[in-house]
MDAnalysis code that builds the backbone (N, CA, C; Angstrom):
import MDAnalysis as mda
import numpy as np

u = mda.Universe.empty(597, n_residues=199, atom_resindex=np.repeat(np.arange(199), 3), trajectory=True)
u.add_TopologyAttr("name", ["N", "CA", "C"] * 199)
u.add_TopologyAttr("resid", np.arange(1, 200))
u.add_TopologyAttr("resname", ["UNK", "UNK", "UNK", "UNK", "UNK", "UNK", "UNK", "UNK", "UNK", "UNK", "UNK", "UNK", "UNK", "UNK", "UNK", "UNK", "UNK", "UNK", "UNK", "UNK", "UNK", "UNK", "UNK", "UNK", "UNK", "UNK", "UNK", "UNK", "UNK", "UNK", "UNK", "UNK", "UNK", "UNK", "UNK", "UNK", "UNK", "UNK", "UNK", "UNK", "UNK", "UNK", "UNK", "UNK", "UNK", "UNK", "UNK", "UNK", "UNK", "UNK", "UNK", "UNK", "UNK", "UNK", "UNK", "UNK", "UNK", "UNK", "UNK", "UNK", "UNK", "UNK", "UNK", "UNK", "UNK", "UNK", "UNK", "UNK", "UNK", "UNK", "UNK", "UNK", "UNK", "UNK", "UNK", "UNK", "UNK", "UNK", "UNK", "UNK", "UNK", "UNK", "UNK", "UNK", "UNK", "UNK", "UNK", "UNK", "UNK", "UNK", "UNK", "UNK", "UNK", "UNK", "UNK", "UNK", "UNK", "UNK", "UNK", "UNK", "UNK", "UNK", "UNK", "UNK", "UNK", "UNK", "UNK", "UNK", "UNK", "UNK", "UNK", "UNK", "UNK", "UNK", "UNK", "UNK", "UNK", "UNK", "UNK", "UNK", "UNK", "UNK", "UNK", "UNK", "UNK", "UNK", "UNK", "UNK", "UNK", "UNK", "UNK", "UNK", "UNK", "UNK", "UNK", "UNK", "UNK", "UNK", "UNK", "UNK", "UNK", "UNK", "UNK", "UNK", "UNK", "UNK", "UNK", "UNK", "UNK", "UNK", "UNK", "UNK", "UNK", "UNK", "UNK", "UNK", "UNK", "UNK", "UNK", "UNK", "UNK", "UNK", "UNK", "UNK", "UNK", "UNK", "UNK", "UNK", "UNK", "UNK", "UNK", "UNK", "UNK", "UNK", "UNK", "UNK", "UNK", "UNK", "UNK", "UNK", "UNK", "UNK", "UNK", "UNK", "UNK", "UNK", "UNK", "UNK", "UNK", "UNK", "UNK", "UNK", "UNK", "UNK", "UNK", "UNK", "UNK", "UNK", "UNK"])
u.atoms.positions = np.array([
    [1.730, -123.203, 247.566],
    [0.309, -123.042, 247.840],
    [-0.349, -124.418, 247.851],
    [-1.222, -124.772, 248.789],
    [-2.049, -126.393, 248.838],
    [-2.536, -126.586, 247.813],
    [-2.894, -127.511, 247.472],
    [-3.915, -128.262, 246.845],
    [-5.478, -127.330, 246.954],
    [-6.382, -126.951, 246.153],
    [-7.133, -126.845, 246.658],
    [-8.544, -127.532, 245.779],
    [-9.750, -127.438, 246.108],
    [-10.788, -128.038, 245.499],
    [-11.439, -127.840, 244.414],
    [-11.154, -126.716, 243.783],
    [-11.843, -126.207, 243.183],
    [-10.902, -126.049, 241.707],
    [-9.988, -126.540, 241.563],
    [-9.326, -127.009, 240.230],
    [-8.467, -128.575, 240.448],
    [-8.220, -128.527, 238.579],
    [-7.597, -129.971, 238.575],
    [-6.412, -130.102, 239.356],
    [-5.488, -129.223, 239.066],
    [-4.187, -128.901, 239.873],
    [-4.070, -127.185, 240.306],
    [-3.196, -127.398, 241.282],
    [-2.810, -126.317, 241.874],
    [-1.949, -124.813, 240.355],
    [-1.985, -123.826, 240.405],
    [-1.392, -123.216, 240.100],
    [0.037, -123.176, 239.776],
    [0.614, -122.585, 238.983],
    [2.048, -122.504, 238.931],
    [2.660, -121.941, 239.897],
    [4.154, -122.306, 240.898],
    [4.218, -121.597, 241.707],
    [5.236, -120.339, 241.795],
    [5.562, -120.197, 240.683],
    [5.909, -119.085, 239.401],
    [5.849, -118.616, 238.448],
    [5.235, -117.928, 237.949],
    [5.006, -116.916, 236.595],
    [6.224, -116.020, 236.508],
    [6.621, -115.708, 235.491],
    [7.278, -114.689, 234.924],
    [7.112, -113.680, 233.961],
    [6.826, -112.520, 234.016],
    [6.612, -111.569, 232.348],
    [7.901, -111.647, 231.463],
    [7.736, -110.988, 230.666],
    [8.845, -110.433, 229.572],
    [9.867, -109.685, 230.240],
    [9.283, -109.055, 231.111],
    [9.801, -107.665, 231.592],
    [10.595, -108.020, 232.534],
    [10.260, -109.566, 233.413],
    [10.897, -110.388, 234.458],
    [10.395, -110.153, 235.654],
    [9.344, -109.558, 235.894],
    [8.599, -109.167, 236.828],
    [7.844, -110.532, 237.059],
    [7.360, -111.201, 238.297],
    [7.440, -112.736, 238.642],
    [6.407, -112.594, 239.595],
    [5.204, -113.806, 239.583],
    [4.206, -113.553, 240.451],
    [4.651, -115.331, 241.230],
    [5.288, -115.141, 242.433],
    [5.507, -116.284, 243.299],
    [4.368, -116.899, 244.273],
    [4.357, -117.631, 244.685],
    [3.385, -118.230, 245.837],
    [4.227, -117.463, 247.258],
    [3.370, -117.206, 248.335],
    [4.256, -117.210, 249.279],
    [4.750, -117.806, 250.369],
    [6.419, -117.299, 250.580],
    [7.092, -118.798, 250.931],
    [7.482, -118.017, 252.588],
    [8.176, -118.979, 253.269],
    [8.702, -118.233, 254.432],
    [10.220, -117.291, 254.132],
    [10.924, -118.187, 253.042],
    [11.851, -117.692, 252.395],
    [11.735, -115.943, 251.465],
    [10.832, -115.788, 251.264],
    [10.248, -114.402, 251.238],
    [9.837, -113.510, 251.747],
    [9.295, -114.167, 253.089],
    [8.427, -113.452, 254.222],
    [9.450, -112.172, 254.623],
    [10.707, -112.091, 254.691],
    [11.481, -110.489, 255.232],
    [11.319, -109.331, 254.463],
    [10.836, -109.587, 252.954],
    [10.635, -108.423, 252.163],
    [8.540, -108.214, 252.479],
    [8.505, -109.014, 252.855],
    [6.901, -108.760, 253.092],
    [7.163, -107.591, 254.491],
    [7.460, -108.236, 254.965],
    [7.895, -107.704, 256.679],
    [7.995, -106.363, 256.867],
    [9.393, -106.181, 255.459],
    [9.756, -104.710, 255.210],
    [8.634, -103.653, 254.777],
    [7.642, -104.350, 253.962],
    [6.685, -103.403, 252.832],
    [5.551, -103.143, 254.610],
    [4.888, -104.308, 255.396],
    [4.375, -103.570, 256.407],
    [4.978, -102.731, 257.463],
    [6.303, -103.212, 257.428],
    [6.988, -101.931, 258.414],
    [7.247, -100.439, 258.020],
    [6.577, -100.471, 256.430],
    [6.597, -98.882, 255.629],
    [5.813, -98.646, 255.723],
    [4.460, -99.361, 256.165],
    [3.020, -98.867, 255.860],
    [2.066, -99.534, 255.023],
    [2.976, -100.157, 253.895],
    [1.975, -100.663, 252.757],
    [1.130, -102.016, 253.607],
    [-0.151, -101.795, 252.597],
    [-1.027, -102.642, 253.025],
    [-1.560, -103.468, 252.340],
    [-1.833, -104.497, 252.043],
    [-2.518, -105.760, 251.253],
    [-4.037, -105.450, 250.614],
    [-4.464, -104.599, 251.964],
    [-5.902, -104.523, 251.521],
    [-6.349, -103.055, 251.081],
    [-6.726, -102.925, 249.630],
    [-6.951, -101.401, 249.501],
    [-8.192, -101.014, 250.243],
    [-8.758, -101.557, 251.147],
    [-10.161, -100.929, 251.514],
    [-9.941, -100.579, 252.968],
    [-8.989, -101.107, 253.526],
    [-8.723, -100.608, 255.071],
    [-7.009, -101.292, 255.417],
    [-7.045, -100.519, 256.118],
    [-5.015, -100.310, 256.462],
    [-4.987, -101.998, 257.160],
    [-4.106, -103.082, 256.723],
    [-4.056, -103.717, 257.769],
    [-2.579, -104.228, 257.955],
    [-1.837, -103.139, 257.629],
    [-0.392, -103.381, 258.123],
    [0.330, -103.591, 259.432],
    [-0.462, -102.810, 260.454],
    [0.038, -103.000, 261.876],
    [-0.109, -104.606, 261.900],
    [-1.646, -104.898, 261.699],
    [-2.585, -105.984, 261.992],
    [-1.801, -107.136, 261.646],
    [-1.343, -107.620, 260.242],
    [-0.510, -108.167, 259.565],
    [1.100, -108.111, 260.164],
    [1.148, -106.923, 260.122],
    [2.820, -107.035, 261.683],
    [2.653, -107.905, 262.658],
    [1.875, -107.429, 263.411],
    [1.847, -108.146, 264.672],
    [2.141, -109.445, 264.644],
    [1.199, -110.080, 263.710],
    [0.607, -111.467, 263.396],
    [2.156, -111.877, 262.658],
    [2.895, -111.538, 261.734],
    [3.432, -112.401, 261.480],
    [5.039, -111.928, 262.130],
    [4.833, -110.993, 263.229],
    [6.502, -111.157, 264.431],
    [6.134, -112.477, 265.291],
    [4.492, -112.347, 265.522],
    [4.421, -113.279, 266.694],
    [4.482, -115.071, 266.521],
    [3.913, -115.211, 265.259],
    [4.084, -116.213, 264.541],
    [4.304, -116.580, 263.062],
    [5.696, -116.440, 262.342],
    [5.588, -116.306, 260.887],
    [5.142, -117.485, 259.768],
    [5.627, -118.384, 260.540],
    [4.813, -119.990, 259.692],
    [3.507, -120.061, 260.159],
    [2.661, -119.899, 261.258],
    [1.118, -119.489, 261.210],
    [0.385, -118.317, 260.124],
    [1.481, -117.206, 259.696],
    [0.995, -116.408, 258.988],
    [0.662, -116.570, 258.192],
    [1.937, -117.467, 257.487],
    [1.793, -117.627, 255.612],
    [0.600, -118.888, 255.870],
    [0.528, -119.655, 256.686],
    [-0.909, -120.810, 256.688],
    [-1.656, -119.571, 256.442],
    [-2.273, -118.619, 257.434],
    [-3.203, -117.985, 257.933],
    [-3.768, -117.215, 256.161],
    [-2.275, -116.532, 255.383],
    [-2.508, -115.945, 254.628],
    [-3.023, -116.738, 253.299],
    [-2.732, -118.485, 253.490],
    [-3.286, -118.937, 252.046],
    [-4.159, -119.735, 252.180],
    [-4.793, -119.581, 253.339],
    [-5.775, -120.945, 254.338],
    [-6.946, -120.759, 253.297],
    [-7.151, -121.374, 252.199],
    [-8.638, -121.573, 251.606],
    [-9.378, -121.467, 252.458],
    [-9.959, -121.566, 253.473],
    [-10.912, -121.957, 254.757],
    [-11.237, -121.116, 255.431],
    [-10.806, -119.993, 255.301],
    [-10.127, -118.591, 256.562],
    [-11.579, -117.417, 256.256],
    [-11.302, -116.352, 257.067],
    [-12.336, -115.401, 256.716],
    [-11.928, -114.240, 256.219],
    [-12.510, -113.141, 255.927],
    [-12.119, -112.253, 255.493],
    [-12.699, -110.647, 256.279],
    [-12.078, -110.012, 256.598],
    [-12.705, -108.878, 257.491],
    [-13.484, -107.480, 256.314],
    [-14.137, -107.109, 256.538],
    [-14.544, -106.636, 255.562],
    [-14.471, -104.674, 255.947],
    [-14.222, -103.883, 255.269],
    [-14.169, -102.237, 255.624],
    [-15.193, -101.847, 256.698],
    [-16.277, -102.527, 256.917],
    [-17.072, -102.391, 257.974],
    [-17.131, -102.803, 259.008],
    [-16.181, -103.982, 259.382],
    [-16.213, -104.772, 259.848],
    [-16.545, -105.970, 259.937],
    [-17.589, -106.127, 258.860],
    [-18.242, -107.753, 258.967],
    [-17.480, -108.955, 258.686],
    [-17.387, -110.083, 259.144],
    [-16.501, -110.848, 258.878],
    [-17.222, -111.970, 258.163],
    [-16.618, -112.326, 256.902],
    [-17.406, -113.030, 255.979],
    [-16.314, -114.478, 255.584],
    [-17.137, -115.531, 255.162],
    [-16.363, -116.534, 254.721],
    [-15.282, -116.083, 253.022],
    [-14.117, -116.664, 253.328],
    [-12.968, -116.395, 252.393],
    [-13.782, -117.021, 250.920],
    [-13.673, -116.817, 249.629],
    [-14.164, -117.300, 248.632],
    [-13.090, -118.353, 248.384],
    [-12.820, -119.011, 247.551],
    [-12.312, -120.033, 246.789],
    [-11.106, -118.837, 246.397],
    [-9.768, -118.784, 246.226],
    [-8.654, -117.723, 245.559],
    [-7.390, -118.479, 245.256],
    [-6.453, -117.332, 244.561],
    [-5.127, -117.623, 244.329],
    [-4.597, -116.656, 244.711],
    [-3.707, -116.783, 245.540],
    [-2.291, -115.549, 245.941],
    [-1.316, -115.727, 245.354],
    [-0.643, -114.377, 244.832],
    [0.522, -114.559, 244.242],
    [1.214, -112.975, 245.127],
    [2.497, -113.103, 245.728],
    [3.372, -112.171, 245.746],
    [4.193, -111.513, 244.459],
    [3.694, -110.346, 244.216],
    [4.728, -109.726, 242.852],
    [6.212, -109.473, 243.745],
    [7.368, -109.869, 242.157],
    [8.781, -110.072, 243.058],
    [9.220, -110.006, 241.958],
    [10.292, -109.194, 241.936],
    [11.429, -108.996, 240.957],
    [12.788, -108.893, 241.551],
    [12.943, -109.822, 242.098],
    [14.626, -110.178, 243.249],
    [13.897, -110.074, 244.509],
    [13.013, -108.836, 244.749],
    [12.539, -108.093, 246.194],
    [11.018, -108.567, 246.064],
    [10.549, -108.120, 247.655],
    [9.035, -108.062, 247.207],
    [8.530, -106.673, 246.881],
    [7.655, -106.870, 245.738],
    [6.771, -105.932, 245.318],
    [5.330, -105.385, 245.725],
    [4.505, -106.396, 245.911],
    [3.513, -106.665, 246.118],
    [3.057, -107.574, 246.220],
    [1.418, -107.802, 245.828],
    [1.043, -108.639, 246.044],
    [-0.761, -108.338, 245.068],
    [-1.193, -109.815, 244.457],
    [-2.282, -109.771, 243.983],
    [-3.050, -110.742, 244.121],
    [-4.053, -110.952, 243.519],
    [-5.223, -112.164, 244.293],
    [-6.400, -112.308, 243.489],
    [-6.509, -112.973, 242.853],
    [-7.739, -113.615, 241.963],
    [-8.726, -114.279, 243.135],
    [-10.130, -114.140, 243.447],
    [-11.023, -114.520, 243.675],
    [-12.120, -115.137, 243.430],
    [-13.058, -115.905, 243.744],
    [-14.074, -116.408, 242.752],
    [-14.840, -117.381, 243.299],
    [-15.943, -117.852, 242.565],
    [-16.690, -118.873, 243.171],
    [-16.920, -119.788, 241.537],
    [-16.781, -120.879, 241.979],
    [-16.721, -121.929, 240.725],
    [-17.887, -122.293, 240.302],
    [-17.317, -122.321, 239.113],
    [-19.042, -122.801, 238.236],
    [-19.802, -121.276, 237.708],
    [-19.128, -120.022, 238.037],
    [-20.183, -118.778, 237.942],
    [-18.892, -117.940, 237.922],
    [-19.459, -116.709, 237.163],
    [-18.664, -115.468, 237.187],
    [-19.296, -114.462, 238.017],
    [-19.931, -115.184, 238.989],
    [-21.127, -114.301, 239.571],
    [-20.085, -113.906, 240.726],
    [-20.140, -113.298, 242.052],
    [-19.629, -112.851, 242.543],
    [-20.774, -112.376, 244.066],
    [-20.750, -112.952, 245.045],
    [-21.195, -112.114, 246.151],
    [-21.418, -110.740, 246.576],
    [-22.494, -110.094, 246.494],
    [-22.480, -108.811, 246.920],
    [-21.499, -108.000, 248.105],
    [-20.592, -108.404, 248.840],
    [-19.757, -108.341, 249.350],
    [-18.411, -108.416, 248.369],
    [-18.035, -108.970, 247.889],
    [-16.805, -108.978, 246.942],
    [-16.640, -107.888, 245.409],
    [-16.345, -107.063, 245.986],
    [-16.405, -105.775, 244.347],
    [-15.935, -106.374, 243.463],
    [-14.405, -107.647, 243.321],
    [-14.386, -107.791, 242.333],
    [-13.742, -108.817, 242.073],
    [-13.481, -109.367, 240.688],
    [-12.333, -111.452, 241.147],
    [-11.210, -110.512, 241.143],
    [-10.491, -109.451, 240.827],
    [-9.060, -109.771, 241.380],
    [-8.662, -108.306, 242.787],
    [-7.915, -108.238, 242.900],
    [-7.710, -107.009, 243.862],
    [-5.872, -107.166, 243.799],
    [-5.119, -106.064, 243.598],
    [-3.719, -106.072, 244.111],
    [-3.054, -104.453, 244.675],
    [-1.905, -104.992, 245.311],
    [-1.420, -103.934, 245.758],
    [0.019, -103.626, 245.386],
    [0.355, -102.468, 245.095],
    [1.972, -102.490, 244.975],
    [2.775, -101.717, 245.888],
    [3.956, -101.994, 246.384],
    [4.811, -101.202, 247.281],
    [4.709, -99.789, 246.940],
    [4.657, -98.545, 247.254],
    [4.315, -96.996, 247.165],
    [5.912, -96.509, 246.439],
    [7.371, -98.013, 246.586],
    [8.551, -97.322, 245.703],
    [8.227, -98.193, 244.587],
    [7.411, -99.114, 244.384],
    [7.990, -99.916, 243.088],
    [6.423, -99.415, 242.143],
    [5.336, -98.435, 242.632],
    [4.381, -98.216, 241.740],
    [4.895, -97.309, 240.557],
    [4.105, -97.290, 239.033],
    [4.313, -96.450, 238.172],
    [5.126, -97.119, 237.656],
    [5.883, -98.389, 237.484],
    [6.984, -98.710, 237.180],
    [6.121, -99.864, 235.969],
    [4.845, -100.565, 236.058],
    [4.541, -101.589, 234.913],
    [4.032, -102.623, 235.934],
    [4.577, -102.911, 237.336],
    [4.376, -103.859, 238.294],
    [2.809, -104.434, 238.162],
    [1.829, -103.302, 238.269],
    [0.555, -104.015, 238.451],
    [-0.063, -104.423, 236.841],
    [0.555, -103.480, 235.857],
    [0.173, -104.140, 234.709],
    [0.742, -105.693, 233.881],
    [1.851, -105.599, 234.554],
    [2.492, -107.355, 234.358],
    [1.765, -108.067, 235.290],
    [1.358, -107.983, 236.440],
    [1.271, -108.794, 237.391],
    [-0.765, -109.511, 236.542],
    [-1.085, -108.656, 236.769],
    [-2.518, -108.531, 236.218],
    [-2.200, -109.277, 234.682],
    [-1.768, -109.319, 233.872],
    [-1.547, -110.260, 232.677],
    [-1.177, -111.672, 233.293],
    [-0.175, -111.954, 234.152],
    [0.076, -113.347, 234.566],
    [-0.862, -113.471, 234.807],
    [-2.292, -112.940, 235.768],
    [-2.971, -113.280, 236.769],
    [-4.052, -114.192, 235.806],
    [-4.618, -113.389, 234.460],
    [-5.490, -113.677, 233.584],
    [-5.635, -114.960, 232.702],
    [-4.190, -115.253, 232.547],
    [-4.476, -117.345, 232.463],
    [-5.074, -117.663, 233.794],
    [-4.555, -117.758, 234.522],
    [-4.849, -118.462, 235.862],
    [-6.544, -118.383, 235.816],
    [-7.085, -116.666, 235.395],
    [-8.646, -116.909, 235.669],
    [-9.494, -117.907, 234.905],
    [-8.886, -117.463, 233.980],
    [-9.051, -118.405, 232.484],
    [-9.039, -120.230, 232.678],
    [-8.303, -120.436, 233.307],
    [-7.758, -121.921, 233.721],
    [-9.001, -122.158, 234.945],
    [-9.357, -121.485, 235.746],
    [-10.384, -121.461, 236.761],
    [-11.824, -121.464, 236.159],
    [-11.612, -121.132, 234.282],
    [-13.177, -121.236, 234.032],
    [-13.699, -119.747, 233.420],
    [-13.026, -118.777, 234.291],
    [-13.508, -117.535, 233.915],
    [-13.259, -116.804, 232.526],
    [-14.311, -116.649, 231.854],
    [-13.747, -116.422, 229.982],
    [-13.659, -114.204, 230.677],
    [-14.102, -114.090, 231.508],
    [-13.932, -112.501, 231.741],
    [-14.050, -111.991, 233.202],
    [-13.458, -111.457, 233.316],
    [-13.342, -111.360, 235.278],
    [-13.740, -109.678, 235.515],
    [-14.127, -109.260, 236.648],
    [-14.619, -108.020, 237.332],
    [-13.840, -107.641, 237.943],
    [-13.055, -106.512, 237.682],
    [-12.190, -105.596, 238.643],
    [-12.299, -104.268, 238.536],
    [-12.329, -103.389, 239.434],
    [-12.996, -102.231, 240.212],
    [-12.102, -101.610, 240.822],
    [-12.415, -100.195, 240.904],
    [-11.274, -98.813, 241.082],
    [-12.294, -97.690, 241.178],
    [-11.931, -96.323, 242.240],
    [-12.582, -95.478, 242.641],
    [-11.665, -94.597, 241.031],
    [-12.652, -93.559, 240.885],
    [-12.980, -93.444, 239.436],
    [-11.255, -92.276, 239.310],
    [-10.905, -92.001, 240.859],
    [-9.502, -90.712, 240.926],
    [-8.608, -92.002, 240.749],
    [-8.542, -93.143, 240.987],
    [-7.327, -94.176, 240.832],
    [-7.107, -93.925, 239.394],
    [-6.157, -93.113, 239.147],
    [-6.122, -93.186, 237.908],
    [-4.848, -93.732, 236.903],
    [-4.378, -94.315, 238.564],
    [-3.395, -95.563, 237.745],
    [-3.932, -96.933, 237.554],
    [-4.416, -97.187, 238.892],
    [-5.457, -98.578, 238.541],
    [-5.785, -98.449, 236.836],
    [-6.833, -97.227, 236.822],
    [-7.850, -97.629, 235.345],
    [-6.757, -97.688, 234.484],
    [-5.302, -97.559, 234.852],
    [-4.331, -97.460, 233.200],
    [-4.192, -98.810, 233.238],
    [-4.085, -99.719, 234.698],
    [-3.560, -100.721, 234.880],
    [-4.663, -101.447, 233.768],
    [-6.076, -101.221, 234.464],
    [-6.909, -102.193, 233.928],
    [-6.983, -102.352, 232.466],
    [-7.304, -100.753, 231.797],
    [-7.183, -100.295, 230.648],
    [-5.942, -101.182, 229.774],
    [-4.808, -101.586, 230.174],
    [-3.657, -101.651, 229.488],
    [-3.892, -103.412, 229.108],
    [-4.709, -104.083, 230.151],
    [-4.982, -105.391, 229.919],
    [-6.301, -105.296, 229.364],
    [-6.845, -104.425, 228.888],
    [-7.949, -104.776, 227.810],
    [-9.173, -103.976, 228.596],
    [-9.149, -103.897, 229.119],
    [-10.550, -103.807, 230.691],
    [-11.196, -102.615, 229.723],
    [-12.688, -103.257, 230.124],
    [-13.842, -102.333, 229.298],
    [-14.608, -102.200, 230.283],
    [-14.659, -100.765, 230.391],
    [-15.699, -99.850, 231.643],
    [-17.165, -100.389, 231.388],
    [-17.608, -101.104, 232.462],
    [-18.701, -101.644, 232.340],
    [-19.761, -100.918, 232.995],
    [-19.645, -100.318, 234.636],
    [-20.642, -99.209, 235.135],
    [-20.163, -98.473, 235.691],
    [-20.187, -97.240, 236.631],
    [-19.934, -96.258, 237.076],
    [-20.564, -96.048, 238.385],
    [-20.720, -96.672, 239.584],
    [-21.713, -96.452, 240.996],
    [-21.203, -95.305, 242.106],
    [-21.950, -94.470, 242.283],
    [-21.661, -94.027, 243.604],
    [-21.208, -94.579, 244.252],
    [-19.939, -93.817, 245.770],
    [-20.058, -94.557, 245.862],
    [-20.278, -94.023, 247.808],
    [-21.109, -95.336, 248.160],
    [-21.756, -94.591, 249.269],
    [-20.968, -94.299, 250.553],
    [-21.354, -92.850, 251.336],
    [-20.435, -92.044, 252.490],
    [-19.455, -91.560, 251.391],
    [-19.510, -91.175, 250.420],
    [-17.916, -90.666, 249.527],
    [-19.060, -89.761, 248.593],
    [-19.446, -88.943, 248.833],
    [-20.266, -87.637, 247.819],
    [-19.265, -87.466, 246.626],
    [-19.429, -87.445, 245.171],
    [-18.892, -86.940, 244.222],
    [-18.123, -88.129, 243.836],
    [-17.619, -89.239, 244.603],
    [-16.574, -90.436, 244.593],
    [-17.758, -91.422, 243.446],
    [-16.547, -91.989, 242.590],
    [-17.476, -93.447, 241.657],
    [-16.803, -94.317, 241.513],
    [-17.389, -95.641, 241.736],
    [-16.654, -96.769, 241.379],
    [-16.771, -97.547, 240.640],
    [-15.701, -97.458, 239.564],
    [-15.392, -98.174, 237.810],
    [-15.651, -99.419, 238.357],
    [-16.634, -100.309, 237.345],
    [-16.807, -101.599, 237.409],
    [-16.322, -101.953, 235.794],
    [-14.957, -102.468, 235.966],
    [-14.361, -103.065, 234.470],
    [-15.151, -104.647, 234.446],
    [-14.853, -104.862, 233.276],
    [-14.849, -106.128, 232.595],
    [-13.449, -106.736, 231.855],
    [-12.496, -107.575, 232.039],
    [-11.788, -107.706, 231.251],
    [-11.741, -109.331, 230.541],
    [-11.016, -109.277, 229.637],
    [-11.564, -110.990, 228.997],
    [-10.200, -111.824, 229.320],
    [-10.351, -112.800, 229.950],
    [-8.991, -113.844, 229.994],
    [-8.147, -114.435, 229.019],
    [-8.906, -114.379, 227.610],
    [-8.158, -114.935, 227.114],
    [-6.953, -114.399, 226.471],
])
């Protein structure tokens, strides 16, 4: 992962849990198990499918991708469509031999504040065979130095209120239910706004 501006040094470009579950940077040397998880369907982004989208892009060019995918600079498409500037982040691919997933700390420096556009600093996804297994609750503990190291003493992460593995995920790293919002076009639907602490 580059250099980027907004810390002293770059990130580690491996973490490991207890469990051996490993949050990597991503490399081209990895890119075929990524390949595999969009040719199943899985998707990066829980708010809209962008697996075809992400196919396409990285058969047609795979060293433009992984730029494309860690480009500090880049934009971000949003469930509505709007296309908004990328925040300041860290990517990490979850990998335990294979790829797993994938997670992503977000943020803007100097503040725990967050853009009305961004629900929350982290967001991840796990492959649909490797969920239920601990994946997003290890991955989410590596992730929490890193926020910590970025400044953040407590970070915002968010789940529709039926995810009711998310809230174990969040729950299991400490996460304290902070509000409860409608959530809008979704009648009866709410979305958990956690709090969890980095240190």
């Amino acid at each position: 992962m580059s250099t980027t501006p907004f810390s002293q040094k770059p990130p580690p470009v491996r973490l490991i849990s207890r469990t051996g579950i490993e949050l990597v940077a991503p490399s081209p040397e990895r890119l075929p198990g990524y390949e595999v998880a969009l040719e199943k369907g899985w998707s990066s982004d829980t708010t809209r499918d962008v697996s075809q989208e992400q196919l396409t892009a990285l058969r047609a060019d795979p060293g433009s991708f992984i730029e494309c995918l860690t480009d500090q600079n880049g934009t971000v498409t949003l469930a509505n469509g709007t296309i908004v500037p990328r925040l300041p982040f860290h990517l990490f691919w979850i990998w335990d031999g294979e790829f797993c997933g994938s997670i992503m700390l977000r943020f803007r420096p100097g503040t725990e504040e967050l853009p009305p556009y961004t629900l929350g600093h982290i967001g991840y996804s796990v492959v649909p065979w490797k969920q239920r297994r601990g994946y997003a609750t290890a991955a989410l503990g590596l992730l929490l130095p890193i926020a910590k190291a970025e400044g953040l003493e407590r970070v915002a992460i968010t789940c529709k209120d039926t995810n009711l593995a998310s809230i174990k995920v969040i729950e299991a790293n400490a996460g304290v239910l902070d509000r409860a919002v409608p959530i809008e076009g979704m009648p009866g639907e709410m979305r958990l706004f956690y709090r969890v602490l980095t240190a």
